[in-house]
N, CA and C of each residue as an Amber inpcrd file, in Angstrom:
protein
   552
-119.4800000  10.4230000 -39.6100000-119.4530000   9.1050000 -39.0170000
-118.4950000   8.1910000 -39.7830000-118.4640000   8.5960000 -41.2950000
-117.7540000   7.8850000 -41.8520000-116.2130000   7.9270000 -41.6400000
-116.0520000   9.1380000 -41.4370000-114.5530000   9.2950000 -40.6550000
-113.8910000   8.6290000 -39.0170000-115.2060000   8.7660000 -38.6890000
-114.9930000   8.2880000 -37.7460000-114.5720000   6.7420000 -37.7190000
-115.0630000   6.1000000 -38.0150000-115.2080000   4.7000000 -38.7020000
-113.5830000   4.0730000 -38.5820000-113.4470000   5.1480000 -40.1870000
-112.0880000   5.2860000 -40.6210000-110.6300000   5.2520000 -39.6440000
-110.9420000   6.5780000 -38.9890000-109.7430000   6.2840000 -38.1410000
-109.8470000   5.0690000 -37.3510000-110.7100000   4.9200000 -36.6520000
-110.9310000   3.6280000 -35.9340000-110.5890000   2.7500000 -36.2020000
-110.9200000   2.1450000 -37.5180000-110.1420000   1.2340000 -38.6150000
-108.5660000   1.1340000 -38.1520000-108.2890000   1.8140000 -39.2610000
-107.0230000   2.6620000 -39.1950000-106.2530000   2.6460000 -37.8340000
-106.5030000   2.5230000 -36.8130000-106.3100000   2.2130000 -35.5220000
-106.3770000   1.1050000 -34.9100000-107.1710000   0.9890000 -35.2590000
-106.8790000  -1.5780000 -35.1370000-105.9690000  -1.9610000 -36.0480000
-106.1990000  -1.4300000 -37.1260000-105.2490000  -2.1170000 -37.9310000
-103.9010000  -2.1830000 -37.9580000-103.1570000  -1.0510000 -37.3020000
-102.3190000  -0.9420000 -37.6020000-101.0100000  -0.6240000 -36.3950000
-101.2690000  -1.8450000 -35.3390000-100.1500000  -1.9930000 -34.7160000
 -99.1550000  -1.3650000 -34.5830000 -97.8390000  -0.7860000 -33.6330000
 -96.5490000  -0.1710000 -33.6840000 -96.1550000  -1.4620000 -33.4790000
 -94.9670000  -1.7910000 -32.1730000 -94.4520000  -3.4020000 -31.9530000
 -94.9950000  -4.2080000 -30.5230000 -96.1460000  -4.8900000 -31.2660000
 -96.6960000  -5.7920000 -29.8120000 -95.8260000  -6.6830000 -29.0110000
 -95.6950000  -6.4950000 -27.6510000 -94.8750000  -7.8210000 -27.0660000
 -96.0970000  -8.6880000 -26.8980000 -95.6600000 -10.2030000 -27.4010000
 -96.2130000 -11.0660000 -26.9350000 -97.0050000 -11.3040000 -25.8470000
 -95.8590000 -11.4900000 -24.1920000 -96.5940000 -11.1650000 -23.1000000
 -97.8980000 -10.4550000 -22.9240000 -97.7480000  -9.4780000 -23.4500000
 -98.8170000  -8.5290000 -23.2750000 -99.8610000  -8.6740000 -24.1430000
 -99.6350000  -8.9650000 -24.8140000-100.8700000  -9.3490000 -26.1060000
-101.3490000 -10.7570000 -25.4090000-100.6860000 -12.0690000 -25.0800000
-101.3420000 -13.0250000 -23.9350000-102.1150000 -12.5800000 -22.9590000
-101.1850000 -11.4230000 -22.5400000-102.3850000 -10.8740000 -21.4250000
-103.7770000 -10.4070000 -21.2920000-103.7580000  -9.7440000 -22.4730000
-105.0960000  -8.9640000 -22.7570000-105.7780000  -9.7980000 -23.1690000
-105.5300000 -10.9040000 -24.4430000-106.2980000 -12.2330000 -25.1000000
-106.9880000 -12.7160000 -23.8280000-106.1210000 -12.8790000 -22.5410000
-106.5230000 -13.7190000 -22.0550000-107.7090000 -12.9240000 -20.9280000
-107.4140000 -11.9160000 -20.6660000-108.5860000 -10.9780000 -20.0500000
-109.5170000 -10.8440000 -20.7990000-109.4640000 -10.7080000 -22.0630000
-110.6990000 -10.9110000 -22.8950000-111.5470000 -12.1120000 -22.7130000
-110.6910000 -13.2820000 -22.9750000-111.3170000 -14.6040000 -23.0100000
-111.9040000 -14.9010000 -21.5030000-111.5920000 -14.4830000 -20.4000000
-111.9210000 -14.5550000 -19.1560000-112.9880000 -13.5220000 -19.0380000
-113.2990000 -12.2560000 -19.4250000-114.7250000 -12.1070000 -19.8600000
-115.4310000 -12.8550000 -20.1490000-115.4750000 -12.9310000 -21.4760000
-116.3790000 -13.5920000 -22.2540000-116.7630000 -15.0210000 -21.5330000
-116.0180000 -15.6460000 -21.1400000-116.1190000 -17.1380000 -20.1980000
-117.0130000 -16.8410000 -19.2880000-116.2110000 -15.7960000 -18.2390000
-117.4460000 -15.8070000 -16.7950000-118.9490000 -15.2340000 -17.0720000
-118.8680000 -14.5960000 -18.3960000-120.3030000 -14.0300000 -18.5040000
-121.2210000 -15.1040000 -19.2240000-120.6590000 -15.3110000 -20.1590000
-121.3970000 -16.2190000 -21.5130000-121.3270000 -17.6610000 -20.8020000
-120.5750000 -18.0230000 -19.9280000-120.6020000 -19.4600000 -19.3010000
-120.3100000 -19.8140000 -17.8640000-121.2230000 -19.2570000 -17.3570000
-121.3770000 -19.3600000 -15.4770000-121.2520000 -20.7380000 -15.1800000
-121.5160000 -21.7050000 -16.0770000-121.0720000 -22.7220000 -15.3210000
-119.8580000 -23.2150000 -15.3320000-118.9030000 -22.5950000 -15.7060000
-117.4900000 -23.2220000 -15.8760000-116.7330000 -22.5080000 -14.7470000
-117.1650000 -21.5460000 -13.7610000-117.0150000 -21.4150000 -12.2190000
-117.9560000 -21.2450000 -11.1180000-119.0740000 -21.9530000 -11.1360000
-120.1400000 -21.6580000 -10.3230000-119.5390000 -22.9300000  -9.4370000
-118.8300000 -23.9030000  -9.8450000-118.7190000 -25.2930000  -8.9610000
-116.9090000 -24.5750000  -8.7460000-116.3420000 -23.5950000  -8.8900000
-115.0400000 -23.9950000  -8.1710000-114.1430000 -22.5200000  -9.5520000
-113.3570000 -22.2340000  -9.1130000-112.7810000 -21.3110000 -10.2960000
-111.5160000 -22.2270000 -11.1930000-111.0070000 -23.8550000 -10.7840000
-110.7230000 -24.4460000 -11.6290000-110.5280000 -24.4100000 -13.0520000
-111.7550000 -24.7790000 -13.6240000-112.0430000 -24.7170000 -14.5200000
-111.6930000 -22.9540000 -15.2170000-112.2260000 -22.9100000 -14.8680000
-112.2670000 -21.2370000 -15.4300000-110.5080000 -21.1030000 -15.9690000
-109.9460000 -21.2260000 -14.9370000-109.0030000 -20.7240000 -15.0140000
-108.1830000 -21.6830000 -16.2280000-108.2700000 -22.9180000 -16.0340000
-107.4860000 -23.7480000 -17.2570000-108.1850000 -23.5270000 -18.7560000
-109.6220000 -22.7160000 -18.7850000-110.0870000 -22.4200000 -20.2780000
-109.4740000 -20.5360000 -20.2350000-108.9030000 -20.1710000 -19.8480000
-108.1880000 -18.8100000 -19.9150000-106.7990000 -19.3600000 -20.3270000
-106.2650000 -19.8490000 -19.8560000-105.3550000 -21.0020000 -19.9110000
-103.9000000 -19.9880000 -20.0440000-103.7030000 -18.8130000 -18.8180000
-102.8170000 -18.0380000 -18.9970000-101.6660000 -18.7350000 -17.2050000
-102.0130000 -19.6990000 -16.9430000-101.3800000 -20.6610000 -16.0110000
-101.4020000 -19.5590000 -14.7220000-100.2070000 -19.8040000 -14.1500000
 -99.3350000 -19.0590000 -12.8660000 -99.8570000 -17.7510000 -13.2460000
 -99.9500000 -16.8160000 -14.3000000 -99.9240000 -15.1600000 -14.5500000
-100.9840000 -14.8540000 -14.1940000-102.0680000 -15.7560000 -14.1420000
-103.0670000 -15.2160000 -13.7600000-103.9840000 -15.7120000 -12.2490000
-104.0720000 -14.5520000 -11.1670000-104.2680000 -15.1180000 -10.0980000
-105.3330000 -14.4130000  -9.6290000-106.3990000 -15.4540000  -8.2350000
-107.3370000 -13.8540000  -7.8720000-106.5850000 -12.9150000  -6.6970000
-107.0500000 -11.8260000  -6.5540000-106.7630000 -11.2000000  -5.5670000
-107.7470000 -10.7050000  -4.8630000-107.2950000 -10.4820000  -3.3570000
-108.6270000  -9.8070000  -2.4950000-108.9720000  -8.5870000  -3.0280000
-108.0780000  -7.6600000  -3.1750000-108.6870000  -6.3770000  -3.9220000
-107.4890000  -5.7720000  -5.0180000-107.8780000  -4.6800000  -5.3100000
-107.4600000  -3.7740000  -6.2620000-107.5720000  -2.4300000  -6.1610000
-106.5060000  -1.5800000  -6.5300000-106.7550000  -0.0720000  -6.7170000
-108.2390000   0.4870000  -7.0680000-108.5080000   1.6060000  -6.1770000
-109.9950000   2.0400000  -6.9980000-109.8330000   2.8430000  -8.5100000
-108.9760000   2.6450000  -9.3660000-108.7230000   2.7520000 -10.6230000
-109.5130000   1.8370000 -11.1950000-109.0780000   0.7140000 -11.0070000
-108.9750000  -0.7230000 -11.3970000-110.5500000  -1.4470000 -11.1480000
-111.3590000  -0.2990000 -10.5510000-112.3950000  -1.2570000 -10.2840000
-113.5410000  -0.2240000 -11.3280000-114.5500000  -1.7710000 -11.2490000
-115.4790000  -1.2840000 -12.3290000-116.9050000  -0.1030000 -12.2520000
-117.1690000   0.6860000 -13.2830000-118.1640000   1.9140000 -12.0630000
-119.0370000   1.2170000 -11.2100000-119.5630000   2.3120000  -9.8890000
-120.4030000   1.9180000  -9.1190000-121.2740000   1.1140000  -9.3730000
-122.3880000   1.6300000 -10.0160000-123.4450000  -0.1600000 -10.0520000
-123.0270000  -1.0290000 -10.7320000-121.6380000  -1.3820000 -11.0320000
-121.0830000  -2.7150000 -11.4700000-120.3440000  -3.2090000  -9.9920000
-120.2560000  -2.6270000  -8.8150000-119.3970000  -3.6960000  -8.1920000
-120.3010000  -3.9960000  -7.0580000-120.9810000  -5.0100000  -7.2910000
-121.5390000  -6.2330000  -7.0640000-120.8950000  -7.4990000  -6.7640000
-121.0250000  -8.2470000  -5.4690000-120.3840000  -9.2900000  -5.3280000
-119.0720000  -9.7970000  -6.6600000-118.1940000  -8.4560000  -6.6680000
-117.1800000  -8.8310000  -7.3550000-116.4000000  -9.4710000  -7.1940000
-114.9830000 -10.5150000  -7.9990000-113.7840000 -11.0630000  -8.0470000
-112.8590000 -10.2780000  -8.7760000-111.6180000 -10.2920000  -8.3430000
-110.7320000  -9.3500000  -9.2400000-109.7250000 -10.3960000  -9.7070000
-109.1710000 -10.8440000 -10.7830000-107.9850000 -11.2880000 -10.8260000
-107.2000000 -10.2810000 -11.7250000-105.6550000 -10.5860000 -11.1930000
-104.4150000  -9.8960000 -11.2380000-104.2670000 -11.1800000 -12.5290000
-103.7910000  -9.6450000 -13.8690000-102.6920000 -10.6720000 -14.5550000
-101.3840000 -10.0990000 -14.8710000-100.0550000 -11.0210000 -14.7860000
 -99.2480000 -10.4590000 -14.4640000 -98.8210000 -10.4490000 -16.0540000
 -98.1210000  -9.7220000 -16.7240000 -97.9610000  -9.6480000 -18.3700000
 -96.0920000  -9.9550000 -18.6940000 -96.0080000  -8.6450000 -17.8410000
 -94.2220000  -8.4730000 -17.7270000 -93.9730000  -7.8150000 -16.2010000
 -92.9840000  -7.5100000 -16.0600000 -92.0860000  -7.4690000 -14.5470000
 -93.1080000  -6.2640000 -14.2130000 -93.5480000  -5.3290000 -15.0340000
 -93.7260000  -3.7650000 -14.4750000 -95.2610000  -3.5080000 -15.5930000
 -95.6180000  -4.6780000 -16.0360000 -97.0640000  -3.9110000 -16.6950000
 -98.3120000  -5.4240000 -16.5210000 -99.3350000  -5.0580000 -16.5300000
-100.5060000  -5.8900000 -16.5460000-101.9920000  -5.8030000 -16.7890000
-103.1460000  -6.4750000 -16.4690000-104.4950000  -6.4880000 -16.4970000
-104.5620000  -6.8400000 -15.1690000-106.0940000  -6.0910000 -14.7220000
-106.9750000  -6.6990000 -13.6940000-108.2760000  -6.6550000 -14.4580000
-108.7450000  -8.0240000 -14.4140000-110.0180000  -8.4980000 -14.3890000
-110.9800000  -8.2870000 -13.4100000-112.0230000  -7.3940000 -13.6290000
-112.7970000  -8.0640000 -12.4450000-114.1930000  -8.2260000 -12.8400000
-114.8990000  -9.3510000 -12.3950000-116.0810000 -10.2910000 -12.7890000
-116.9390000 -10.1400000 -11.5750000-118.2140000 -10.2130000 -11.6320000
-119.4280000 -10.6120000 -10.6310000-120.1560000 -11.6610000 -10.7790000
-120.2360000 -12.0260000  -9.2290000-120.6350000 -12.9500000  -9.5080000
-122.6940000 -12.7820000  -9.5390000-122.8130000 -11.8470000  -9.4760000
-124.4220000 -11.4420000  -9.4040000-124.5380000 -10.5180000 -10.8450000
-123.7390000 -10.4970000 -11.5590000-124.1020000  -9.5200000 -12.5390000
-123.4620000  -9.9140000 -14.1550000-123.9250000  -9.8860000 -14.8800000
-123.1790000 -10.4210000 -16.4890000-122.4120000  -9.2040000 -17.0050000
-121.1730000  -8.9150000 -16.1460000-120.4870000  -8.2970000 -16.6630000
-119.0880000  -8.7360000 -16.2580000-118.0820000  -7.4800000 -17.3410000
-116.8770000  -7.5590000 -16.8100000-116.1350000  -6.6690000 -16.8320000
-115.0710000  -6.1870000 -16.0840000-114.3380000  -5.1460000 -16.8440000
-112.6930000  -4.6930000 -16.4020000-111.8320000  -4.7420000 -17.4430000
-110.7200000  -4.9880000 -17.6260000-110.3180000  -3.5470000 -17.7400000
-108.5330000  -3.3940000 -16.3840000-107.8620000  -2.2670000 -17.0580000
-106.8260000  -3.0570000 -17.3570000-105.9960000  -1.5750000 -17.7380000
-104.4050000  -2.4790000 -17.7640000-103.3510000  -1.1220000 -17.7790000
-102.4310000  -1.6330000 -17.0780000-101.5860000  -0.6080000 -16.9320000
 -99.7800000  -0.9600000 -16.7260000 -99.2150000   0.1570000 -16.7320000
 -98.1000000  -0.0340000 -16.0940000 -96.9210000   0.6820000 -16.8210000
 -95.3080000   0.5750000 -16.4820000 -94.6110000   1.2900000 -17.4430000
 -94.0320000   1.0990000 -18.6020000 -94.8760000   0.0030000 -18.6820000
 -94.7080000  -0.6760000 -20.4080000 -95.9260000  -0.3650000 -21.0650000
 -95.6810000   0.3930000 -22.5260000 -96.5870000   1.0060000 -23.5770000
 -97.1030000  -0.3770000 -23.7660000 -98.4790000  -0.3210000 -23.5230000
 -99.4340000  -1.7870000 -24.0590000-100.2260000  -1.3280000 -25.2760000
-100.3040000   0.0550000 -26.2110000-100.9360000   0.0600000 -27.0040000
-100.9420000  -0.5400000 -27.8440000 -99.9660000  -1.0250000 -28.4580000
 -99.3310000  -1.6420000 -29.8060000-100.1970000  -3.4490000 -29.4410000
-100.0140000  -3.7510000 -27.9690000-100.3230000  -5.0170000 -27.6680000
-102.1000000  -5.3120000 -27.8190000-102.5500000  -4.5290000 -27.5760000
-104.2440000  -3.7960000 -26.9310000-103.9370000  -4.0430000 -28.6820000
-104.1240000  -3.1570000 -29.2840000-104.3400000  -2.8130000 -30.9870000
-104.0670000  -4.5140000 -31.8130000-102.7270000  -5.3330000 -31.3340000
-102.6400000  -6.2130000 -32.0820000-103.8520000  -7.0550000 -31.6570000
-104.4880000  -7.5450000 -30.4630000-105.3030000  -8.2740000 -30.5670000
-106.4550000  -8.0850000 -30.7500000-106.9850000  -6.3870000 -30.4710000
-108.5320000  -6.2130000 -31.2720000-108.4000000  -5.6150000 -32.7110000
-107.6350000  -6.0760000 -33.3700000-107.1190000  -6.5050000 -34.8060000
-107.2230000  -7.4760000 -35.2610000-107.2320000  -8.8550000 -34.3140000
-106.7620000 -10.3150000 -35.2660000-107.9090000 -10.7200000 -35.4080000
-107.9220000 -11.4960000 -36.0020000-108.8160000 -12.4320000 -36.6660000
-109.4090000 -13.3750000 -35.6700000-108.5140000 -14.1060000 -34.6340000
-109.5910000 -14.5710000 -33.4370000-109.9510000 -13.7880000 -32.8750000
-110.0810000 -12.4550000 -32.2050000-110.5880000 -11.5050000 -31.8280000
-112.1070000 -11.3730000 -32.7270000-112.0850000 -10.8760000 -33.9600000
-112.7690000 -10.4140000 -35.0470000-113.7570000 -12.0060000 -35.2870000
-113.3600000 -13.1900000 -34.5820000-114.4150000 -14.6660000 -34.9070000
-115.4010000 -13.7600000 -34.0700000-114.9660000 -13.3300000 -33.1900000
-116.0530000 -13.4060000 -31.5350000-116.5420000 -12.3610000 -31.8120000
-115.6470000 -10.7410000 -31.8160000-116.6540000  -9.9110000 -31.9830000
-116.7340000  -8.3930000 -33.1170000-117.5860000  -7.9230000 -33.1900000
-118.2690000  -7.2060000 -34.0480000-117.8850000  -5.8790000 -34.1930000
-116.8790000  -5.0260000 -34.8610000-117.0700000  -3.5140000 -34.4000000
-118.5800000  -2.8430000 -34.7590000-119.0170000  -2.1540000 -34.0330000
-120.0990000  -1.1840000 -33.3380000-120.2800000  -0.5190000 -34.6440000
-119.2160000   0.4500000 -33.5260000-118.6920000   1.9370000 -33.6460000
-117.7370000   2.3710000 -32.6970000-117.0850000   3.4810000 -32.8750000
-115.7450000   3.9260000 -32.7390000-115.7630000   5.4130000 -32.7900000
-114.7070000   6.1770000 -31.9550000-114.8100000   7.4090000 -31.8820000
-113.1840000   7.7670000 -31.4270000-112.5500000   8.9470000 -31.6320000
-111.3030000   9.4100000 -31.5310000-111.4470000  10.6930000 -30.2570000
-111.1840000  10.6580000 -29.6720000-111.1260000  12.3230000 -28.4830000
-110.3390000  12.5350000 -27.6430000-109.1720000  13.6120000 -27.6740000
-108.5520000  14.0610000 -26.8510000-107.2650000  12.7830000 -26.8100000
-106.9810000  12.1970000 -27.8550000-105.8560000  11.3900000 -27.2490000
-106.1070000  10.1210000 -27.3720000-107.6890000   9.7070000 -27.3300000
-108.4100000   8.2320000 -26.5920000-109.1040000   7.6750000 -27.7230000
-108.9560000   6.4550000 -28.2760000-109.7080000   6.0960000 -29.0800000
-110.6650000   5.1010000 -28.3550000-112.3920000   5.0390000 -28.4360000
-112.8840000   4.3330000 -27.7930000-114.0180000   4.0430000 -28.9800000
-113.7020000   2.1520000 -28.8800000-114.8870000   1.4010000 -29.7630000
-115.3230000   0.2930000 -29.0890000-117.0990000   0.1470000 -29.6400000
-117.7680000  -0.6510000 -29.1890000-118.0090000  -2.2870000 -30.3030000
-117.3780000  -2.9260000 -29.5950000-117.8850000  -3.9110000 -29.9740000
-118.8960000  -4.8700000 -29.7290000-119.8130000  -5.7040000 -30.5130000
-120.9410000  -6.3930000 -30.0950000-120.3180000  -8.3870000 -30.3070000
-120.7140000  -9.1630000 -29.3920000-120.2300000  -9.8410000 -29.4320000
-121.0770000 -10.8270000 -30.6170000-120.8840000 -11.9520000 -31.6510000
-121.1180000 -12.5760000 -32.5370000-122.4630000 -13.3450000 -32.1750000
-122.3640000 -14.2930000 -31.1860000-122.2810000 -15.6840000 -31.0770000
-123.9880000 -14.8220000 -29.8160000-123.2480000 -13.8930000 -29.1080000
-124.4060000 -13.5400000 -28.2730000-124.6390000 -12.0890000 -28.0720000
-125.6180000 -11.6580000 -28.9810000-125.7590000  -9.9960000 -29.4910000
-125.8420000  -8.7070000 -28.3480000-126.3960000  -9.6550000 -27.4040000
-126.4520000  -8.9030000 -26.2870000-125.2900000  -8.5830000 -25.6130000
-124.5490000  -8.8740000 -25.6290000-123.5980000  -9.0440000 -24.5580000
-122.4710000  -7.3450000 -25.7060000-122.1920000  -6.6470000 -25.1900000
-121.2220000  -6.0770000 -25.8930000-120.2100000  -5.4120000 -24.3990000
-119.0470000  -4.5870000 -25.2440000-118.1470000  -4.2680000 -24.7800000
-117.5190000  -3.2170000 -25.5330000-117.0830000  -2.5420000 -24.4440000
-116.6330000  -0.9320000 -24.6070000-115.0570000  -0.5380000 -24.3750000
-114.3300000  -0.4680000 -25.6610000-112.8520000  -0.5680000 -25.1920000
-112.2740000   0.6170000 -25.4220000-111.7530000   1.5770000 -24.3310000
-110.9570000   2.5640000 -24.5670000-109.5930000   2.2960000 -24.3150000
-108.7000000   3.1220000 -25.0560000-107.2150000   3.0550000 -25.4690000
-106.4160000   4.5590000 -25.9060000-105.2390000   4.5350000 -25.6390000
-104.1420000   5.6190000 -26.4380000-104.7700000   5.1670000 -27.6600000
-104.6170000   6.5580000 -28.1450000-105.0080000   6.7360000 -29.9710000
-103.4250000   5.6130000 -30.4130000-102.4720000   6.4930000 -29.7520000
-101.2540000   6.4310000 -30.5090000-100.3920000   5.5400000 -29.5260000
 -99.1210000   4.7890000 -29.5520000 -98.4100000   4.4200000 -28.9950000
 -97.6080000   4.9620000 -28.8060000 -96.7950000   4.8920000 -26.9330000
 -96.4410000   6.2080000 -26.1690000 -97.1830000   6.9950000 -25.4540000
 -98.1010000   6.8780000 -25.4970000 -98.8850000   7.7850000 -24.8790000
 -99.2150000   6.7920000 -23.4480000-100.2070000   7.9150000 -22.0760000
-100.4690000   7.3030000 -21.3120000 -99.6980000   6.5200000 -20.5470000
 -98.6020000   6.4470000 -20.5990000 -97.6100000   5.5730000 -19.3390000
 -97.8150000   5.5040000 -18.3050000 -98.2490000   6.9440000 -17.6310000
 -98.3290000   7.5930000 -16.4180000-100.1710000   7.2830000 -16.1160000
-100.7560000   6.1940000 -16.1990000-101.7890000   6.1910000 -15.5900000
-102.3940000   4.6770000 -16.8390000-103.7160000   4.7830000 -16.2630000
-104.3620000   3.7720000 -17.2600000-104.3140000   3.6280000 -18.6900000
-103.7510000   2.6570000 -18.9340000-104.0030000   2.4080000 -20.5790000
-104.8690000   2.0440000 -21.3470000-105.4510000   1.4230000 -20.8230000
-106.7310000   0.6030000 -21.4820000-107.3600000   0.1200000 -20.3150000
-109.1420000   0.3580000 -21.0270000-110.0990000   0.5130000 -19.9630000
-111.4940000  -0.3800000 -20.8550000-112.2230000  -1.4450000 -20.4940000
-112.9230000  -1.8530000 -20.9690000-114.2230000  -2.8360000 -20.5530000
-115.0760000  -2.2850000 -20.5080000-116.6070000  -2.6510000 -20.2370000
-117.1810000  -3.4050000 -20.6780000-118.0390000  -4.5170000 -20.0850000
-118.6000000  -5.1880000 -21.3870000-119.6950000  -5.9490000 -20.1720000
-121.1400000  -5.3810000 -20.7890000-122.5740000  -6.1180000 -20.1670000
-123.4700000  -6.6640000 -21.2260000-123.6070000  -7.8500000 -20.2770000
-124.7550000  -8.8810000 -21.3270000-126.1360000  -8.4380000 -20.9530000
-126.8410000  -7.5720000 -21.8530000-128.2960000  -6.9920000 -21.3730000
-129.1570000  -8.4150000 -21.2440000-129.6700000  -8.4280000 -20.5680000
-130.7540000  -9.6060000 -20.4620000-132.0870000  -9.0070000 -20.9840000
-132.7880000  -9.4150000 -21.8710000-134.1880000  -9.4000000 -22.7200000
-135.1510000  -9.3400000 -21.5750000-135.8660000  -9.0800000 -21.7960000
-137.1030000  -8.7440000 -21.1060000-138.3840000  -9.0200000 -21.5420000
């Protein structure tokens, strides 16, 4: 386990070359999680709001639908919303949120390598205010870690990724889950 750990580490930490764009992008699919779940009221009256505390302007829009790649497993799609974010000319995130369910879940794809971008921001330090690494695991190519969120324990999220940068061009890059269990 302890190895495991390790690489995982070792794998946030250590970035190839993030583009900006893309690192906005994902920040901001993150933060648009965490918003629609942890704070329903900042779109229950209108998606306004929502959208100026994501605060990724024009790039980020809703759409009627999405690839069935792109959508979240079966008993997550529930009176869903998808928004499109646009990153660069040929790569991006789709968000998609419910509105009956405390979840969310983000891919991202395209023919721009987003690993380096994905890695720089569940690396930084505003990332690391909000949330918690788990645990972490390496297989076949895919590094996938769980993080728990700070502020609200319940709520976690499940982020898979290329181990390495380069990899994955040809299909999904990053894939990530995240449900707020409600207590009982």
């Amino acid at each position: 386990m302890l190895t495991t750990a390790a690489l995982v580490c070792a794998a946030i930490s250590s970035p190839a070359k993030a583009e900006p764009n893309l690192e906005r992008g994902f920040a901001g699919a993150l933060r648009g999680c965490e918003e629609w779940v942890l704070n329903p009221a900042i779109w229950t009256s209108g998606t306004g709001p929502f959208l100026a505390t994501v605060g990724l302007g024009e790039q980020m829009g809703l759409v009627d639908q999405v690839d069935e790649v792109s959508l979240p497993p079966r008993p997550l799609r529930r009176a869903n919303r998808y928004w499109r974010i646009n990153s660069t000319l040929d790569a991006g995130f789709i968000l998609v949120v419910s509105d009956d369910l405390p979840m969310c879940h983000i891919t991202g794809g395209g023919s721009t390598d987003l690993q380096p971008s994905v890695e720089a921001v569940l690396s930084s330090a505003e990332f690391s205010r909000r949330w918690n690494l788990e645990q972490g695991s390496v297989n076949n190519g895919m590094t996938t870690t769980v993080f728990r969120h700070r502020e609200a324990p319940q709520f976690s999220m499940m982020v898979s990724r290329a181990e390495r940068s380069g990899e994955r061009l040809d299909r999904v890059q990053v894939l990530a889950t995240a449900m707020h269990r409600v207590a009982n």
